[in-house]
N, C-alpha and C positions, 0 to 999 in steps of 0.2 A: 680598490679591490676589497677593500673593508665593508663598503656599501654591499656588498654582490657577496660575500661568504651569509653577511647575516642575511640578507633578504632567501638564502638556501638554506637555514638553519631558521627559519621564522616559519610555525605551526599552524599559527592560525587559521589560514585559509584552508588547511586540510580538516581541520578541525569543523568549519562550515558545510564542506563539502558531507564529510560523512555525515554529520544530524540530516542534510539532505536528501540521503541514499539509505537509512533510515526509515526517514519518514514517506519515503514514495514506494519502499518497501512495504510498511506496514498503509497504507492504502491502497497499494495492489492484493494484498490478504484480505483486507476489509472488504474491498469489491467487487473479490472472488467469494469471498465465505455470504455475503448477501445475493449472490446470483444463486448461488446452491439453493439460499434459501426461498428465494422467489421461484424459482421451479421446482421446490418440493410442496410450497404454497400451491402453486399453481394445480398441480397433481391431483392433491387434498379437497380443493374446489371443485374442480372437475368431479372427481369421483361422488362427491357429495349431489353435484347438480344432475350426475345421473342418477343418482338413488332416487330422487325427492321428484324425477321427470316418471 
């Protein structure tokens, strides 16, 4: 019974999980804020390659 309170009382693995939930967090911001950027990119070309046609 001893085995089984501490392994309920042991953090660790919560601990992994979240730096986990984290960092797939902050890679879905990252490749959302670079999509924004690629079709404001994308726009900016465009516009230019009708000017210069």
């Amino acid at each position: 019974m001893t085995h089984f309170t501490a392994f309920l009382k042991d953090e660790n693995g919560a601990t992994a999980i979240e730096y986990g939930l984290i960092a797939s967090l902050i890679s879905v911001a990252i490749i959302v804020a670079l999509t924004a950027l690629g079709t404001g990119l994308n726009s900016t070309f465009t516009t230019i390659t009708a000017e210069l046609n």
